[in-house]
N, C-alpha and C positions, 0 to 999 in steps of 0.2 A: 315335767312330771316324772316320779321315780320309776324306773323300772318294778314294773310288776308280772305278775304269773299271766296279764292280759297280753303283754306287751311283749312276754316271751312266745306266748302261742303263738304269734304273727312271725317272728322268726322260725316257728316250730313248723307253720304253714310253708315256710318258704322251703326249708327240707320237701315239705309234703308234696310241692309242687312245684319246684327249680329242677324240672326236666322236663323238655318239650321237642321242640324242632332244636337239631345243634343251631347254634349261631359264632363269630369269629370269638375264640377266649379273648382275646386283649382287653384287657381298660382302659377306660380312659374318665381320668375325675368327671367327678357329676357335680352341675354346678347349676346354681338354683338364678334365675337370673328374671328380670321382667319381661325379656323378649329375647327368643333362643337366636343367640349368633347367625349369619351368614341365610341366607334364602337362596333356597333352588328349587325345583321343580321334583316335588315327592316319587318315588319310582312306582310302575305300573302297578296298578291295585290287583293282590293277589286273589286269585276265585276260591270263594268261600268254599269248607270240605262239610261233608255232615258231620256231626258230632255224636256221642252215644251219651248226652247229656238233652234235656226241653226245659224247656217252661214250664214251671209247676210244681219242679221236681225237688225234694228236702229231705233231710240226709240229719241224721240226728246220731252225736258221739258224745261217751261217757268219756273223761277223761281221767285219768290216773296218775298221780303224782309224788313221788317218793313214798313215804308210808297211807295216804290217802287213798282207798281204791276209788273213792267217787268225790273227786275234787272240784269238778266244775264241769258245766254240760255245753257242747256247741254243736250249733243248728247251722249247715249249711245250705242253704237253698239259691233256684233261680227264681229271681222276680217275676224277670221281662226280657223283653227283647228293645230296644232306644235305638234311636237316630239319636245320636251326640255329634255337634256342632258337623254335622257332615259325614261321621262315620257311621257303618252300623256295629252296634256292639249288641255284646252280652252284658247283661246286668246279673254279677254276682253275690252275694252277699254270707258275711258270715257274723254270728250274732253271737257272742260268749260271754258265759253267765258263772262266778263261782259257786259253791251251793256246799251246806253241811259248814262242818266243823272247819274246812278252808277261808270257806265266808267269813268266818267268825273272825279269820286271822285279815284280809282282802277281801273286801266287799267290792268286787269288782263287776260291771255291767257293759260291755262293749259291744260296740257292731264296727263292719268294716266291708263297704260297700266298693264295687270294682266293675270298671264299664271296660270290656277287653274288645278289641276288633274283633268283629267276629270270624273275616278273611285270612289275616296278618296275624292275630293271637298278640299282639301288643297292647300291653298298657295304654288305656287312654285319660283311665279319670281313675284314682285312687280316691275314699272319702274314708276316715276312721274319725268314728263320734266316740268318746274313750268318759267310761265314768269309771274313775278309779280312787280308791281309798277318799272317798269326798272331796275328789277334785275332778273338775271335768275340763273337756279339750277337743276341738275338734280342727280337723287339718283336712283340707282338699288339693290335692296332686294334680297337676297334668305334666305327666312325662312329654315330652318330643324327642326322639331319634333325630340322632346329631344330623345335620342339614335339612331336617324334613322340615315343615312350615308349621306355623303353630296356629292351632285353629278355636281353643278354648280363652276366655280372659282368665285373667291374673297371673300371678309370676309361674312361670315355667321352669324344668327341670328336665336338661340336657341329659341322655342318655344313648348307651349304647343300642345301633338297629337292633331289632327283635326284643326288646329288655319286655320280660314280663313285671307284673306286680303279684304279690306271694299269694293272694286270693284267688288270681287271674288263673294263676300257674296251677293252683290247686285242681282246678277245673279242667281246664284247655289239655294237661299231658295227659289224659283219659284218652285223647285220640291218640298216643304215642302205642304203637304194636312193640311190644314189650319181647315177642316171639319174633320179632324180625331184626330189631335195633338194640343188640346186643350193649350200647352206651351210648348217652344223650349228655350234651352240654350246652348251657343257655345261660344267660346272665338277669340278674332277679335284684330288681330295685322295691326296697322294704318302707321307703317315704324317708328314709334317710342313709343308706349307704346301698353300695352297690356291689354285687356278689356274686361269685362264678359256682354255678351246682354241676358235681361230675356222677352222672347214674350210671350204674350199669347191674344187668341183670344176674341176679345170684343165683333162681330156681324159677323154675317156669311152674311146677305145678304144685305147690303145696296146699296142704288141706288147714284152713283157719277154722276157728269156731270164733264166733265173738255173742252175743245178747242177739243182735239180727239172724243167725243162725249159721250154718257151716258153710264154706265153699271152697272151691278151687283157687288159688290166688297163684301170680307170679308175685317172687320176691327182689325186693328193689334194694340195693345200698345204694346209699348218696354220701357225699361228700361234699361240704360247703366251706368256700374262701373266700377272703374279701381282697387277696392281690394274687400273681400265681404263684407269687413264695411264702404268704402267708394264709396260714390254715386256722380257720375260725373255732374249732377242734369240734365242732358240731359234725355228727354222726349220726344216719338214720335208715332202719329199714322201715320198708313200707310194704303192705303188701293192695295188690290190685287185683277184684277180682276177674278172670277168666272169662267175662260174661260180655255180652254185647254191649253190656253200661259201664263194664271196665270200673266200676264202682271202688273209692279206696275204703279197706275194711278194715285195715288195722296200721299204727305204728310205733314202732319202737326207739327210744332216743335215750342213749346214755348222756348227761348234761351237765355241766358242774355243778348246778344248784338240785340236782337230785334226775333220778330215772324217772321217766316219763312214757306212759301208754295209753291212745288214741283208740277206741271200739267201737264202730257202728254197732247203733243200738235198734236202729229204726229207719228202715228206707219208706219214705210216703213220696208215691210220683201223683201228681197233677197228670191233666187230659197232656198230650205230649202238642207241642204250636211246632214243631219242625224246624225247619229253616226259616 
């Protein structure tokens, strides 16, 4: 399918959320295979943390895009909480819609569904249902972490420990103390390459305005590569707001197919299910 404005928001996501717990920078290729190499004995299950995200909870952004102020709209929400094939995860999902005179140009309709550990913050199940320009496609992931065991069917996809997926990531660096961890590096698998995000923190207290209304935000630059000598030239701040939901309120991305801006427009939480 050709690259579209759907398919660039998912790398756009990955900016939004290729920073979490550091993990080693190295790569190493990722390789798509029917049963992941070599079996050992997966390392001690790490104890799950709270999060400043539940169940319920849905997050609604205006997007903007080169001369477009309202180019397409995405809803980020949590479903649920799953037991997948033996893990517990987070069920994420984000569901993007073009709208206006974009539309006109890409009629595009996607969702993009992400089962994360809820302990580990890993990648477990990737699913993008992709309806774009009257073509539709749909792909399901199961990353494994190189020696871990593979516990999903179908063909698996070798990655680096800790690799999030860019939904995943969206979510889970909410726990990242932005006031303590002056820079975060993790590596972020998009369902076809594999990429190193370098953040670190630019301002701890700026004042946003967006449609959801004003707040306190830390300011975030990222920087995204897909080897460590090569620079993907993708550039992004983000900002996060100050608040115990750690909420992301806005992002800025200069891109080569045009500037790009992310605006909470609408936070609606659900009753909160906890842990």
């Amino acid at each position: 399918m050709a690259v579209s404005i759907a398919t660039l928001i998912l790398t756009i996501a990955l900016g939004f959320a290729a920073i979490a717990i550091p993990h080693a920078p190295a790569f190493a290729q990722v390789r798509r295979l029917h049963e992941a190499p070599g079996v050992r004995l997966a390392p001690a299950t790490p104890v799950e943390a709270a999060m400043p995200f539940h169940v319920g909870e849905k997050l609604d952004y205006r997007i903007a895009w080169s001369g477009f102020n309202d180019a397409a709209n995405l809803e980020l929400s949590v479903p649920e909480r799953r037991d997948l094939f033996g893990w517990h995860t987070w069920h994420f999902r984000a569901a993007f819609h073009t709208v206006h005179s974009v539309r006109d140009l890409f009629e595009i309709d996607d969702q993009f569904d992400s089962y994360t550990d809820a302990a580990a913050l890993e990648c477990r199940q990737l699913e993008m249902y992709m309806d774009e320009l009257g073509k539709t496609e749909t792909k399901i992931l199961h990353p494994v972490p190189k020696g871990e065991i593979r516990r999903g069917p179908g063909p698996s996809v070798v990655v680096l420990p800790g690799t999030r997926d860019p939904l995943g990531m969206l979510f889970t660096l909410r726990a990242a103390d932005w006031q303590r961890t002056p820079e975060l590096r993790v590596p972020v698998y998009d369902g076809q390459n594999l990429y190193q995000a370098v953040a670190h923190l630019e301002a701890a207290s700026d004042q946003v305005q967006v449609d959801a209304g004003s707040f306190i935000a830390s300011r975030i630059s990222i920087e995204v590569s897909q080897t460590d000598s090569e620079s993907t030239g993708l550039h992004f701040t983000i900002w996060y707001a100050n608040d115990a939901s750690h909420t992301p309120i806005s992002m800025l991305a200069d891109l080569p197919f045009g500037s790009l801006r992310v605006e909470l427009t609408s936070d609606s939480t659900g009753p909160s299910a906890g842990k």
